[in-house]
C-alpha positions as CSV (number, residue, x, y, z in Angstrom):
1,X,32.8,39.5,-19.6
2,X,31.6,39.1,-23.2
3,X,35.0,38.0,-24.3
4,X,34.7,35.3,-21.5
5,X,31.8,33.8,-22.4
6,X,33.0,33.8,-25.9
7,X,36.2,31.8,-25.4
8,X,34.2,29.6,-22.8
9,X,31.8,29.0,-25.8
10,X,34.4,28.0,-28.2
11,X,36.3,26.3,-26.0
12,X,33.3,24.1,-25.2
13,X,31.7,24.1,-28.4
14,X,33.3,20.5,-30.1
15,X,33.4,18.7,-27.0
16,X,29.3,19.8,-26.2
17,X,28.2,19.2,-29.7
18,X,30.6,15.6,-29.1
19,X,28.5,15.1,-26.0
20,X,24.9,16.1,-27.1
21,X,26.1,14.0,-30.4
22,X,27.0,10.8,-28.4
23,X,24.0,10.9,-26.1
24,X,22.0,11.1,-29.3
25,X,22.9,8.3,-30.6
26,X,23.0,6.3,-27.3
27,X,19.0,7.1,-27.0
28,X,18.4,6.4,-30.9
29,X,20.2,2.8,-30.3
30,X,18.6,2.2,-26.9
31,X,14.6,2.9,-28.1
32,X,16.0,0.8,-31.7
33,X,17.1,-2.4,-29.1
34,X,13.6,-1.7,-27.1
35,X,11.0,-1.7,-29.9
36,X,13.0,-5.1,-31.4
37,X,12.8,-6.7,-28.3
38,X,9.6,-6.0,-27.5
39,X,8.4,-6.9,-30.9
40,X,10.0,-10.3,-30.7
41,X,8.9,-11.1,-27.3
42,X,5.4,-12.2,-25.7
43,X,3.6,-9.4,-23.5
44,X,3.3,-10.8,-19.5
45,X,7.1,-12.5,-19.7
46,X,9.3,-11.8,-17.3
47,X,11.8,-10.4,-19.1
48,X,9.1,-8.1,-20.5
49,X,7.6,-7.3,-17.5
50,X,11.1,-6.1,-16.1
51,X,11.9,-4.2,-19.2
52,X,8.4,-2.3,-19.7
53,X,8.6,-1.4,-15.5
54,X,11.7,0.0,-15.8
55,X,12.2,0.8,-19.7
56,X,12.6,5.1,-18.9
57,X,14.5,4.8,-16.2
58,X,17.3,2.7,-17.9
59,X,17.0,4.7,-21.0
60,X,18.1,7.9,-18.5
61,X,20.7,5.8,-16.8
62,X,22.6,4.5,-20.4
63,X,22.4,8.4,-21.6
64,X,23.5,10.0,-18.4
65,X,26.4,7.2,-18.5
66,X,27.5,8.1,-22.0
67,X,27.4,11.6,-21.1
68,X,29.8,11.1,-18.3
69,X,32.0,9.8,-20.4
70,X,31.9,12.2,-22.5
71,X,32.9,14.7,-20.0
72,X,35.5,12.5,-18.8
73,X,37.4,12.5,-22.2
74,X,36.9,15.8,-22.8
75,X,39.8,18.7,-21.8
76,X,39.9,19.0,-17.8
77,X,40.9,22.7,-18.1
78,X,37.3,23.6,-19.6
79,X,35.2,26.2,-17.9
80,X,32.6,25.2,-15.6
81,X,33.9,21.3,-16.0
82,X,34.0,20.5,-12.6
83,X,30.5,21.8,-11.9
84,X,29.2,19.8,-15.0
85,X,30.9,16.3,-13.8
86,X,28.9,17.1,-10.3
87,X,25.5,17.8,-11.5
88,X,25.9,14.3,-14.5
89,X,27.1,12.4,-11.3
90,X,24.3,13.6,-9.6
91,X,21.7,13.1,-12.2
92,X,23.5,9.4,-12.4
93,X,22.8,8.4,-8.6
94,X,19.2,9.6,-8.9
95,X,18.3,7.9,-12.2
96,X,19.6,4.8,-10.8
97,X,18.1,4.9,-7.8
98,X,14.4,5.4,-9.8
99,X,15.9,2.2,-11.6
100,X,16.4,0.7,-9.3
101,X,12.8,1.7,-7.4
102,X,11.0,0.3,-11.0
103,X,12.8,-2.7,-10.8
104,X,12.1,-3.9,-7.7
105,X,8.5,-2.8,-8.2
106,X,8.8,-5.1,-11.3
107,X,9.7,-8.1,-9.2
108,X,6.3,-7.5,-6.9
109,X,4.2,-7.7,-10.2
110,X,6.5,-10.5,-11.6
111,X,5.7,-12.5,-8.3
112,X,1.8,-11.8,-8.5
113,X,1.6,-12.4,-12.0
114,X,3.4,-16.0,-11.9
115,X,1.0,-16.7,-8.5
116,X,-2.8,-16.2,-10.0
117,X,-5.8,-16.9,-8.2
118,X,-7.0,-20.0,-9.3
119,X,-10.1,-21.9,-8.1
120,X,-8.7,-23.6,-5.3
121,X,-5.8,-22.1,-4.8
122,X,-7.3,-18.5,-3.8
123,X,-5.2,-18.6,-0.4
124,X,-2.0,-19.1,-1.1
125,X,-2.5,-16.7,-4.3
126,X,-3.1,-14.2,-1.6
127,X,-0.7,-14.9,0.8
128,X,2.2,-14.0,-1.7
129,X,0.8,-11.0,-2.8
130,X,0.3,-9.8,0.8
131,X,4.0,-10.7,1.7
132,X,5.0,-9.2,-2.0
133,X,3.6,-6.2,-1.6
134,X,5.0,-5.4,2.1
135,X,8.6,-6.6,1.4
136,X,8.7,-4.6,-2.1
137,X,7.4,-1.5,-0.5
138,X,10.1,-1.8,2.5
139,X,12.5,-2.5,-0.3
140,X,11.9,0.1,-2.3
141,X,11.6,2.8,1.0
142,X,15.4,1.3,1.7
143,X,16.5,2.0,-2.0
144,X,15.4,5.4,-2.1
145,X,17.0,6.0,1.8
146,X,20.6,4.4,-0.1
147,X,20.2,6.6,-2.9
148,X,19.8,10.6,-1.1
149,X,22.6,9.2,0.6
150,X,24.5,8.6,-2.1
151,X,23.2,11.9,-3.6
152,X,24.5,13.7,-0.8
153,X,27.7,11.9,-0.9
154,X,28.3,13.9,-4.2
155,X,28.7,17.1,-2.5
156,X,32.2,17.8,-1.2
157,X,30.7,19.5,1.8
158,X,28.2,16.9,2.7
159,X,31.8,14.5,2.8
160,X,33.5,17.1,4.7
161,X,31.0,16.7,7.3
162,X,31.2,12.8,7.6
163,X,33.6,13.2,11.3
164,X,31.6,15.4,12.8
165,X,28.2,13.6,11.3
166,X,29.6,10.0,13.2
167,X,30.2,12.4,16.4
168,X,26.6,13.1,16.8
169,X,25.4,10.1,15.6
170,X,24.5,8.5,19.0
171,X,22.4,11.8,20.2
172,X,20.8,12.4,16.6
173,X,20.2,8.8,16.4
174,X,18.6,9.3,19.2
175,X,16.5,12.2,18.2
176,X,15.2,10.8,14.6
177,X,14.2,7.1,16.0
178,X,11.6,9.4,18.8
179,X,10.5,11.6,15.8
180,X,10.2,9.0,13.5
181,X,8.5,6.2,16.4
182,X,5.2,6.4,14.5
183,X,6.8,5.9,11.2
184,X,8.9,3.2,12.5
185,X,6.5,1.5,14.2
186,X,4.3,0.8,11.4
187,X,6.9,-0.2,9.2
188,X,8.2,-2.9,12.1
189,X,4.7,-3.5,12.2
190,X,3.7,-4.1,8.3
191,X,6.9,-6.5,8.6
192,X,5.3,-8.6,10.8
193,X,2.1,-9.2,9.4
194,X,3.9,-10.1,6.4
195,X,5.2,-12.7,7.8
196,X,2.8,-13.9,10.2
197,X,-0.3,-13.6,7.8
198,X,-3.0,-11.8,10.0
199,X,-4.9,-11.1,7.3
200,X,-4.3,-10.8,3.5
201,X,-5.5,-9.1,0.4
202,X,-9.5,-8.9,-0.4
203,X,-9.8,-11.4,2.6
204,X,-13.0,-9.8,4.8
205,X,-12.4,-8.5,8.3
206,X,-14.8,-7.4,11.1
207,X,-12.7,-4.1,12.2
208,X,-14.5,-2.0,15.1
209,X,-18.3,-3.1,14.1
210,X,-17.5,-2.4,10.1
211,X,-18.0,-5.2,7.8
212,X,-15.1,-4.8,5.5
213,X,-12.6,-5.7,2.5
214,X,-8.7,-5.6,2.7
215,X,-8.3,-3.5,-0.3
216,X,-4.7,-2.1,-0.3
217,X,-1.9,-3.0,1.8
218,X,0.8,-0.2,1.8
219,X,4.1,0.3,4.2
220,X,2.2,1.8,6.9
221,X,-1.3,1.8,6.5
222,X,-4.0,-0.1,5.1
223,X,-7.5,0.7,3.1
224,X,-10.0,-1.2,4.1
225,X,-13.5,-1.1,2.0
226,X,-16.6,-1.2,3.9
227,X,-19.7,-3.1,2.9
228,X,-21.3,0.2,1.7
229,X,-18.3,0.8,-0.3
230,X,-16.7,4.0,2.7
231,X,-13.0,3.4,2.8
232,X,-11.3,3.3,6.3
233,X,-7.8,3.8,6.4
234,X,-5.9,2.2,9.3
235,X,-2.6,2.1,10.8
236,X,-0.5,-1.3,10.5
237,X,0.3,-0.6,14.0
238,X,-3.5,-1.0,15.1
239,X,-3.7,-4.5,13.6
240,X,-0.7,-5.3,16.4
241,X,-1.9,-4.6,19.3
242,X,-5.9,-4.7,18.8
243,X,-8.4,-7.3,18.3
244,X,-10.4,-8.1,15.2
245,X,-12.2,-10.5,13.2
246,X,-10.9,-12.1,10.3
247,X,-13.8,-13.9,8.6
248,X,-11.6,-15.5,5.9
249,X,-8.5,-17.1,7.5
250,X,-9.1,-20.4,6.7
251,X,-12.0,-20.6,4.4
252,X,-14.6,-17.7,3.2
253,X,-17.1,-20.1,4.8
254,X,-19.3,-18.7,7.2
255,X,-22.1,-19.4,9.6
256,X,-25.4,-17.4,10.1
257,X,-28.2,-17.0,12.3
258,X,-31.6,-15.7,12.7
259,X,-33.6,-15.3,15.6
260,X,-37.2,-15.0,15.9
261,X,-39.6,-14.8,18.9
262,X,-43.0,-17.0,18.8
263,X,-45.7,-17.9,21.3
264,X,-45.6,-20.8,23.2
265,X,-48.0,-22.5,21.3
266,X,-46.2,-22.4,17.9
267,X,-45.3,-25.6,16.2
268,X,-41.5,-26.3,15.9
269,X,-41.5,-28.9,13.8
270,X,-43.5,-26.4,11.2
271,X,-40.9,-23.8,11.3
272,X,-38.2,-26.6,10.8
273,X,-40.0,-27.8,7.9
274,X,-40.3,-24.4,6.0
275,X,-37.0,-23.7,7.0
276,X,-35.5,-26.5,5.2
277,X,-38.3,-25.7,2.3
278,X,-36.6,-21.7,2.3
279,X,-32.8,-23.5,2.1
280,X,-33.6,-25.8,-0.5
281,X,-35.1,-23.1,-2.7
282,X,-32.2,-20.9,-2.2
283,X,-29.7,-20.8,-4.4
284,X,-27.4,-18.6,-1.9
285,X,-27.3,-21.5,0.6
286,X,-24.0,-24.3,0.2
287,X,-26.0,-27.2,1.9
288,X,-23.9,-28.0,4.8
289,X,-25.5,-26.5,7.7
290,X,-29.2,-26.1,8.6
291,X,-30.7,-26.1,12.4
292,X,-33.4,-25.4,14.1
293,X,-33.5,-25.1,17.6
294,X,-35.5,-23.3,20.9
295,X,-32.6,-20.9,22.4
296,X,-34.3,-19.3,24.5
297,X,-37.5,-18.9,26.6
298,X,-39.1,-16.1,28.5
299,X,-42.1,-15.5,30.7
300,X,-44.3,-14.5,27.3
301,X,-42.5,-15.8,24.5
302,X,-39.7,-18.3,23.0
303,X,-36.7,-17.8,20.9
304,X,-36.1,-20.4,17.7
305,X,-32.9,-20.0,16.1
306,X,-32.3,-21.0,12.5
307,X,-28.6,-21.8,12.4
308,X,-27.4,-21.6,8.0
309,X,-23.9,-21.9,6.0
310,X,-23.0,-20.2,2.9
311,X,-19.8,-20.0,1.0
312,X,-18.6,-16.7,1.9
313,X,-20.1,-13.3,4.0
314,X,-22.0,-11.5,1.2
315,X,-24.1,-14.9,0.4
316,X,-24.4,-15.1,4.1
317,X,-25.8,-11.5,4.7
318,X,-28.4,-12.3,1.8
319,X,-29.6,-15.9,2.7
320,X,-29.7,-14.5,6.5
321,X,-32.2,-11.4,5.2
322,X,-33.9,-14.3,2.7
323,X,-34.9,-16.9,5.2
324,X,-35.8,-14.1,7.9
325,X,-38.4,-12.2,5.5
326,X,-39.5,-16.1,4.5
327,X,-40.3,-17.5,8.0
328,X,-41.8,-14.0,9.0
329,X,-44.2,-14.5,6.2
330,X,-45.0,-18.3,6.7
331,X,-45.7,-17.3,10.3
332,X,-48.0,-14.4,9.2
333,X,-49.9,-16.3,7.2
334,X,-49.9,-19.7,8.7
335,X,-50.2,-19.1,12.1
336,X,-51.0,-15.0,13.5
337,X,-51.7,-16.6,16.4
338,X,-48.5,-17.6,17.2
339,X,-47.3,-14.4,17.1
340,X,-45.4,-12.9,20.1
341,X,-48.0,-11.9,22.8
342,X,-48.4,-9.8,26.1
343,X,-50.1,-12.3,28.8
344,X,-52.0,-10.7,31.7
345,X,-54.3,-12.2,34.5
346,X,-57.0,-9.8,35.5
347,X,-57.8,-9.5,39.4
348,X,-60.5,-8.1,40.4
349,X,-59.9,-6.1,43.6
């Protein structure tokens, strides 16, 4: 046994330390090339961008390539040779595949970066980076799939299997597609609102009675942050086949209202005039929309509504609160008497 391992040693001992010296040198060379690029070159290029996303990976791949051929030129009869060639090829699929996983997550960020949000141009800014985000994250589920394949494929067992594999295919097709349904679905369905624009990033939704933000968009689910800063986390699929609010399609421009109950004998035309005073004071409101009118009416009281724009739902929300404390004060002071009241005749029997 020890004489084995002695003449299994020497017998590998030039071509190893030719190996280990070539993949040296290939590492040495490929961080040399790195730090002269990226000294020469502007951070937030493309180039750059792709190079510092994927800069490891690549650094594996050109190693793992030297070192197969390495093995390739060294003696065929060495011991263990065949089992080494298997595990480099191996290692070579998988550090190409996390290549190629950075790289396409490179061209997501390289998209974004050249598409900012710029005044005026918020919307479309958004609408890439939604569709960016889905389509790299499908891409990059795809990539991987390709790649355990290809893993696989290094095994000579896994390729003696391939006849029988094809044989089943129809019944374990089968199978996986009602295993994987939810998985699936929400992947079908995270394609379609990527290209059919539902919603996008940060745009704010109204999603079962929560106020919220789209904060993250992945492959099957997205985070949504409620006013109060609670996360809910929701299937893509639900966004198909439910109903919700999007209150930033078109513009972050929204309409609010407050309601308020008087007596009979209240003045209108006062509360119009101190609700145009509480607007024009306001820096919160865009001065597009402002109206007063009598909604409602009961057998005790009436109902005024004050009808207000603002440029996006949080300015909303605080000039709605604003001008409702406001008016309930101006009443209060102005005119108690006005108040909502309880009328009653007395009979006397």
């Amino acid at each position: 046994m020890l004489e084995a391992f002695e003449a299994g040693f020497k017998a590998w001992m030039w071509p190893g330390f030719s190996a280990i010296l070539a993949v040296a040198a290939t590492y040495v060379v490929y961080r040399l090339a790195l730090a002269v690029f990226r000294h020469f070159s502007e951070p937030g290029t493309v180039l750059r961008l792709f190079l510092d996303a994927a800069a490891r990976a690549l650094g594996v791949v050109f190693c793992l390539l030297v070192l197969a051929g390495a093995l390739e030129a060294a003696p065929a009869d060495l011991p263990l040779m065949a089992a080494m060639q298997q595990v480099t090829t191996l290692l070579l699929v998988l550090a190409i595949t996390w290549a190629a996983v950075r790289l396409t997550s490179a061209i997501g960020e390289v998209i974004v970066a050249l598409n900012p949000v710029l005044e005026g141009q918020w919307k479309r800014a958004r609408k890439v980076e939604t569709q960016t985000r889905f389509l790299v994250r499908a891409l990059n589920i795809l990539i991987v799939i390709i790649g355990l394949g290809a893993a696989l494929m290094t095994f000579e067992s896994v390729q003696h299997m391939g006849a029988s594999l094809l044989a089943s295919a129809g019944v374990g097709g089968l199978i996986l597609g009602f295993a994987a349904r939810p998985v699936l679905s929400n992947l079908l369905a995270g394609m379609q609102i990527a290209l059919t624009q539902p919603f996008r990033i940060d745009d704010v939704l109204n999603v079962q009675g929560e106020w919220c933000w789209v904060e993250e968009v992945t492959s099957t689910y997205v985070v949504l942050r409620v006013w109060d800063l609670r996360r809910l986390v929701i299937p893509l699929q639900w966004f198909i086949e439910n109903p919700f609010q999007n209150w930033s399609r078109n513009t972050a421009d929204l309409l609010g209202t407050v309601f308020i109950w008087v007596d009979y004998t209240m003045p209108v035309k006062a509360l119009r005039q101190e609700f145009n005073r509480l607007l024009a004071q306001s820096g919160l409101w865009d001065g597009k929309v402002a109206t007063v009118q009598v909604t409602d009416a009961s057998d005790q009281a009436m109902q005024v509504r004050f009808l207000m724009s603002a440029s996006d739902s949080s300015r909303n929300w605080d000039l709605r609160c604003a001008v409702r404390e406001g008016l309930v004060t101006f009443i209060q002071e102005n005119y108690p008497a006005q108040l909502p009241r309880l009328r009653a005749r007395m009979v006397e029997s």
